[in-house]
N, C-alpha and C positions, 0 to 999 in steps of 0.2 A: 300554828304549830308546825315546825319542821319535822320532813319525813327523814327517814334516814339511809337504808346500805346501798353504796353503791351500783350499780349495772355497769362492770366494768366494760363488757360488748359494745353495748349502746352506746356508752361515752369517749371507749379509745379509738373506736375504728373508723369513725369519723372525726373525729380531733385530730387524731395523728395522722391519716390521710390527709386535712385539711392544712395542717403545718408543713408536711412535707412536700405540699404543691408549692405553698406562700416561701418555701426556703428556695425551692429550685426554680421560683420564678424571680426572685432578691438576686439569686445565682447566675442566672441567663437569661433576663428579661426577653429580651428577643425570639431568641429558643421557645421560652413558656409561653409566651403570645402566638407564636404560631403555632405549637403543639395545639391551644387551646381553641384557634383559629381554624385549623383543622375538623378537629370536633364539633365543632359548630357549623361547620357546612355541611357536614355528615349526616348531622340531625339536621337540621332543614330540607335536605334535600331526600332523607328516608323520612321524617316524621311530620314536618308541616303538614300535609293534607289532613292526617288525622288528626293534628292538635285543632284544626278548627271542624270536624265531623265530631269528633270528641264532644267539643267545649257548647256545642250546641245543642246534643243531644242531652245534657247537663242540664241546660234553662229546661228544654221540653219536659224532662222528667220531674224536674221543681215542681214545674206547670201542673202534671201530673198528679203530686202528693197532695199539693195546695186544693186540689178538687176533689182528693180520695177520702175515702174513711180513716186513712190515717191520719189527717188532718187535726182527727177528736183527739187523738190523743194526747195526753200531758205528761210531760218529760217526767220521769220520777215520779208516777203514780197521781194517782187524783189527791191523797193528800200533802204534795208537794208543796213546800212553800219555795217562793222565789228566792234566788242569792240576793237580788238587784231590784229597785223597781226600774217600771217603764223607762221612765225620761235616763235615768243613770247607766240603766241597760243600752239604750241608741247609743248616747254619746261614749262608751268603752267601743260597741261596736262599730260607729263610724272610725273613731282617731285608730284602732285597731288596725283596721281595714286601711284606711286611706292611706297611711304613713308616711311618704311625702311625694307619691306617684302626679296626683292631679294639680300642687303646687308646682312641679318640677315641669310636665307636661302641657300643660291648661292655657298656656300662650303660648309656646312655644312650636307646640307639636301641627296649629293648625296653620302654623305659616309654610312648613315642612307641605302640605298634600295642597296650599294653596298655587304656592310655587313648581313643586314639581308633583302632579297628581300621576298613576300609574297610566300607563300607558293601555291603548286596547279598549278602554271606557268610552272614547268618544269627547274627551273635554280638555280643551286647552288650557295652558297654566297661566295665572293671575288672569279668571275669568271669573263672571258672575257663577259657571255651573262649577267652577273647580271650586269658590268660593262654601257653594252650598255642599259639593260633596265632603269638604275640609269640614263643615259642621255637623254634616253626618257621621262621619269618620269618628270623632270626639265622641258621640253620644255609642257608637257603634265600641268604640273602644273602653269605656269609661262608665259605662251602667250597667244593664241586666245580663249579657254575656257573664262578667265576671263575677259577679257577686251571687250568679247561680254557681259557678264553681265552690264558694266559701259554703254556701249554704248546703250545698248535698252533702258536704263531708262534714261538714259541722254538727248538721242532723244527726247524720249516720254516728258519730263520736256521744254525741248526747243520747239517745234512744240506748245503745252501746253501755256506756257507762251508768244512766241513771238507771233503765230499766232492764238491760237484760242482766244487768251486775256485773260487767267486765272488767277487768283492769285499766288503770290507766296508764293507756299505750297504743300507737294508734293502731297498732296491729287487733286492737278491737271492734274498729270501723268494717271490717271482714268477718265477723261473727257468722253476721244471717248470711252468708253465701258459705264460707270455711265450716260452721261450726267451731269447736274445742281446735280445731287444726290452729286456728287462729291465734292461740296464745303459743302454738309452739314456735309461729315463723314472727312472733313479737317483736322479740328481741332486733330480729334482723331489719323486721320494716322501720322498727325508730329510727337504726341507725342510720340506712338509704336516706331516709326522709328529713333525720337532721345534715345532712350532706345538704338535699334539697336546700334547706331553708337555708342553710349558710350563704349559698351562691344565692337566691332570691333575695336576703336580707343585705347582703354585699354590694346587691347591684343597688337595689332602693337606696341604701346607704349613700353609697357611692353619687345617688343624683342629687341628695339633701346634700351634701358636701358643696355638690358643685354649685346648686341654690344659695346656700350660706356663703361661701367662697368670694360668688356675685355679690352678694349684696356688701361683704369686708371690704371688696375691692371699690367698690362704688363711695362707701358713705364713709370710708375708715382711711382708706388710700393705702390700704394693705397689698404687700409684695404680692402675687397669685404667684405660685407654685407647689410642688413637693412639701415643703415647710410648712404651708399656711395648709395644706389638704389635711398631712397627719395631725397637726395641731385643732382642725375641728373634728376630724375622726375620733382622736383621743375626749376630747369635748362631750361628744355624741354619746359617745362609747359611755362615761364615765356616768352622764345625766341617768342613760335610762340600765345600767345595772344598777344603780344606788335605789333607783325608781323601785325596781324591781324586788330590790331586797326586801321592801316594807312592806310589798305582798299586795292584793286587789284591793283592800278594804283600804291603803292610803296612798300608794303613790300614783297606781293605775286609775282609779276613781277621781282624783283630782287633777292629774294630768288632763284625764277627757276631758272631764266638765271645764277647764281654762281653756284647751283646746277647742273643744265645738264650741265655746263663746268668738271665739278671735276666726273663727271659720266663717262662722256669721256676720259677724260684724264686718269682715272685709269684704264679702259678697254683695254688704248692704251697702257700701260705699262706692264700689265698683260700678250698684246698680245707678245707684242715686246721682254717680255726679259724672256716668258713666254717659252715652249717646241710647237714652232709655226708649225712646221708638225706634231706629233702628237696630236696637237689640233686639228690640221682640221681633222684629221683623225676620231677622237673619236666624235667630232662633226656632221660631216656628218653620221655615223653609227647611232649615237642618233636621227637625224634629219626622216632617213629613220626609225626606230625602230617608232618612233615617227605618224609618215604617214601611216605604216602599221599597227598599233592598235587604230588610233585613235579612230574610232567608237565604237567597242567593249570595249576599256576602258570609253568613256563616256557615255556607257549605262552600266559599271558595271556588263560586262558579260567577265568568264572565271579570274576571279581573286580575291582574297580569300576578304571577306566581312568586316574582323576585320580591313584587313590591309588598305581597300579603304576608311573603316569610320577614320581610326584613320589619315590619309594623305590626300587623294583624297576629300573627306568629309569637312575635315577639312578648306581646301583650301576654298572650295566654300563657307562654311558657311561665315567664315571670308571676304573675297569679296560681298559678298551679304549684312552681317550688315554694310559695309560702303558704300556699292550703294546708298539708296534714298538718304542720304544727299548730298553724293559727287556727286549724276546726277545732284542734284540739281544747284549746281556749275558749271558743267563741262557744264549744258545746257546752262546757263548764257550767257557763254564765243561764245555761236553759232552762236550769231546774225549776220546776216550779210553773210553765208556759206550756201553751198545745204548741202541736207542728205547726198550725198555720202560724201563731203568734211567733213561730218562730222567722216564718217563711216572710211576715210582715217587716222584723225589726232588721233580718238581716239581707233580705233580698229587695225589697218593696220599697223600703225609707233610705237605705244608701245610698241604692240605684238612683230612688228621687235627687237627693242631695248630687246624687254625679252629673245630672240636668241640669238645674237650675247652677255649679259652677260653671261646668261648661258654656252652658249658654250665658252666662255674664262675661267670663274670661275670655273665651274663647273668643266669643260676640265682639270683645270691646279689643282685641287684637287681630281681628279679621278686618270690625271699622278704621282702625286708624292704618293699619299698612294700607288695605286696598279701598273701601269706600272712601274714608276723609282722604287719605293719601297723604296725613298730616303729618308720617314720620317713617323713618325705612326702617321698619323693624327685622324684616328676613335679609338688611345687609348687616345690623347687629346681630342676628343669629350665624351668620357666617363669617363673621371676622370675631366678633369677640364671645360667640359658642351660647346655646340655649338657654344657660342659668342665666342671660343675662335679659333677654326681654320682656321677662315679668317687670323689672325694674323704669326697662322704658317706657311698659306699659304705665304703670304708677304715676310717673313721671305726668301724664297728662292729667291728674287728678290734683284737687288742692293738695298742700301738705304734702308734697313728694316724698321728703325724706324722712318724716314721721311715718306714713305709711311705709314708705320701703324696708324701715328697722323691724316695723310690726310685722313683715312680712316674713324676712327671713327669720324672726324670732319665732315666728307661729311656724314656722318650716322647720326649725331645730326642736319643736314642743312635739310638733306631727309624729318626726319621725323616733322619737323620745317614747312617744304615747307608744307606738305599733311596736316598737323592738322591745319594750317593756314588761308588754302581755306576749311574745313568742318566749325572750328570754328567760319569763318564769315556766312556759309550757317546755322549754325546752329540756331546765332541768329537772324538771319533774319526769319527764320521760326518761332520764339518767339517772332517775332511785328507784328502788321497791319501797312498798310500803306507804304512795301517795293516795287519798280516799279524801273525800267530801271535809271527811273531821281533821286531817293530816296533809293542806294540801300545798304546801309551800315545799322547795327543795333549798338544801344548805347553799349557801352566799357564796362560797367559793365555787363553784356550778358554774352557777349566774355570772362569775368573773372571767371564769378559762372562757364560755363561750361568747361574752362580751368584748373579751380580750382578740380572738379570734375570729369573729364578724369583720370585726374593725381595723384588722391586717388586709383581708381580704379587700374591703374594699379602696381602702390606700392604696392598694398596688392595682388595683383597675383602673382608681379614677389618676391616679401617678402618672401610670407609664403604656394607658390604653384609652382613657377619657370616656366620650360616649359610646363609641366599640367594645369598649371592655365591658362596661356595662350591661349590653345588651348580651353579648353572651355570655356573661355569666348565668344570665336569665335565663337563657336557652340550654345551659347545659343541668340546670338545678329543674327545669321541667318535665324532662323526659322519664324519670324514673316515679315523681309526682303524677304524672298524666298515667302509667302503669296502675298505680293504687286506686287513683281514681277508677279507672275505666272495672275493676274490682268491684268496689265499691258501689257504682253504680247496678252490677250484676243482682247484688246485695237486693240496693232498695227493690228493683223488679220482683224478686222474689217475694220481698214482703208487701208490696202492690197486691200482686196477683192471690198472695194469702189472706191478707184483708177484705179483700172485694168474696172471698169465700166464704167470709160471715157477716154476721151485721158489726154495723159503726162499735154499737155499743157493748156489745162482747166480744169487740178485739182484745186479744192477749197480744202484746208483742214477743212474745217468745215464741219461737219455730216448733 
């Protein structure tokens, strides 16, 4: 069932913000790259340290809930029944989540800290420690940090809407700290926050393009440029608003479940025919490298400041502009689960799932650049750009080019699945009158901001490549990282009111 009247607030003031950048950057490319360039150092240079004090204090307070009395509770009362079961419920929320970050990154990214690791550490580049630090870095970037950000606002969205009755908007995730305040600054938080997601969804976008891109150019002998970029964006674009229109119960539910098949089944081939002892070996090392800095790396102590905003920074920002919408989503799906089940499906089994790729992927482009030494992959990452050494990675597997289609087809599913489930959160936060029974918003929604994702990231990945990318990351996080740190206020409060009763006569309401 479609819901219906417009928010005209919510919908213009970030649309037509969002056009009128994408015109004046069509206008004077140049210009809007540094305008944008600008800002981006700005925020780095005021806001990095707290994006990573932030993003960490985030895991802790997970940590927190996951131990608390609030744990017992179940989303939408005790007689909740679930949207999803189990297994349908992971696989929306992994293809959700992952959207095409760890395909784009997962080879790529640890040739990048094996070659050049930050300086000030103590470890020279293409060594055994730069090696092991490149595999911590992966695990550091790519598991439990991040997917504690989805999960505290996701929480906060579900507890929000199922039990305390709020609307749906994310200006409801501020209840338990705002009160009633909070429906009055509604309106304005969607609108900030679908700002956010456009820039976070623009840049993801923008890396599946260049993923897909690689593999045209590889197996098809397609021209790489402008032409061939808009032509998958439009692609992209088209799959997952149509996705979207048919609502959870068909496009999004069947998307995952193809998608987390084709996740697996590549990981299982990667493993199997991959250099499987020393993967585990390189893994495990990373795993421990990983345990023993974690604290210090997520307070950004003991390691050089350029190199955490331009990686470590980078990560969070980008995760953070697609949190309120995607919590919004991911709360949805809660109804009917306690907090900890919650804390299982979308913190505990992702996070897993972020291990066990990286450590295959990662693993098997650490061995062949630097232990086998059996192929120079970080001089194809620098002459012909990061989309392309998943492909050489493949390359050393039977079946090259069966595998390499399967790959970027599962790259164009990924991020199909993820823009799928925000584009429908998106316009539902663009109507009144969305509820449990009424939860879809009208098709032409779903198009303007499919339509406008998918400008945005053409003219990043066009005429700025992997620079554009990144900041657009960074500039859709800062106002995200705002709500959050809100939000987090929020859960403290209802911590500390819970621990004042018992488990089992918790009310959630203030």
């Amino acid at each position: 069932m479609v819901a219906g009247k417009l928010k005209t607030g919510v919908f213009f003031v970030p649309f037509l913000l969002l056009l009128v950048s994408m015109a004046y950057s069509l206008w004077d490319a140049g210009g809007f790259l540094h305008a944008v360039k600008g800002m981006n150092d700005w925020i780095l240079g005021h806001f990095g340290r707290l994006f990573s004090l932030a993003t960490f204090f985030f895991f802790i307070l997970c940590v927190w809930i996951y131990f608390s009395p609030l744990a017992q509770v179940r989303i939408g009362g005790e007689g909740a029944v679930p949207l999803l079961g189990r297994r349908q419920w992971f696989s929306v929320i992994l293809c959700t989540t992952i959207a095409i970050g760890i395909l784009f990154w997962g080879t790529a990214e640890p040739l990048y800290h094996l070659h050049a690791p930050p300086g000030g550490i103590g470890i020279s580049p293409v060594t055994d420690g730069a090696a092991r630090f490149s595999m911590s870095t992966m695990f550091m970037h790519w598991t439990f940090t991040p997917y504690s950000i989805y999960t505290l606002a996701s929480l906060a969205f579900a507890v929000a809407y199922y039990n305390y009755r709020q609307s749906f908007s994310i200006g409801a995730m501020l209840f338990p700290i705002l009160g009633e305040k909070s429906t009055r600054w509604g309106n304005w938080i969607d609108a900030i926050s679908l700002c956010s997601l456009v820039a976070g969804m623009a840049a993801s976008l923008g890396a599946g393009v260049l993923t897909i891109s690689g593999g045209m150019e590889r197996y098809f002998g397609a021209d790489g440029g402008p032409l061939l970029l808009g032509g998958i964006t439009l692609s992209v674009v088209a799959a997952f608003v149509i996705s979207s229109i048919t609502g959870l119960t068909r496009g999004i539910k069947s998307l995952s479940r193809l998608n987390t098949y084709m996740f697996f089944l590549l990981v299982g081939i990667a493993l199997v025919f991959g250099p499987m002892r020393s993967l585990f070996v390189i893994g495990l090392e990373g795993l421990g490298g990983y345990v023993q800095t974690f604290i210090p790396r997520s307070l950004g102590i003991g390691i050089e400041k350029s190199w955490s905003d331009s990686w470590t920074v980078f990560y969070w920002a980008n995760w953070l502009a697609w949190t309120p919408v995607t919590a919004v989503f991911l709360g949805r799906l809660a109804v009917g689960y306690t907090v900890r089940e919650f804390i299982h499906f979308n913190l505990l089994l992702p996070a897993s799932f972020g291990i066990l790729w990286m450590w295959v992927f990662s693993g098997n482009a650490l061995y062949i650049d630097y232990y086998a030494g059996s192929q120079d992959l970080y001089g194809i990452l620098q002459t012909k750009g990061p989309e392309n050494v998943v492909y050489a990675v493949l390359d050393t597997f039977p079946w090259p080019r069966t595998l390499g289609i399967a790959f970027f087809l599962t790259a164009f599913l990924s991020y199909v699945a993820g823009a799928d489930a925000n584009t429908s959160a998106m316009g539902g936060l663009c109507v009144g009158g969305i509820s449990p029974e009424s939860p879809e918003a009208p098709p032409w929604i779903k198009i303007a901001w499919g339509g406008t994702i998918g400008l945005c990231a053409w003219v990043m990945v066009a005429y700025a490549g992997i620079d554009g990318i990144k900041m657009a990351s960074n500039l859709g996080g800062v106002p995200a990282l705002a709500l959050m740190l809100i939000i987090a206020a929020g859960w403290i409060r209802m911590l500390l009111h819970a621990y004042r009763q018992k488990a089992d006569q918790y009310n959630p309401n203030l």
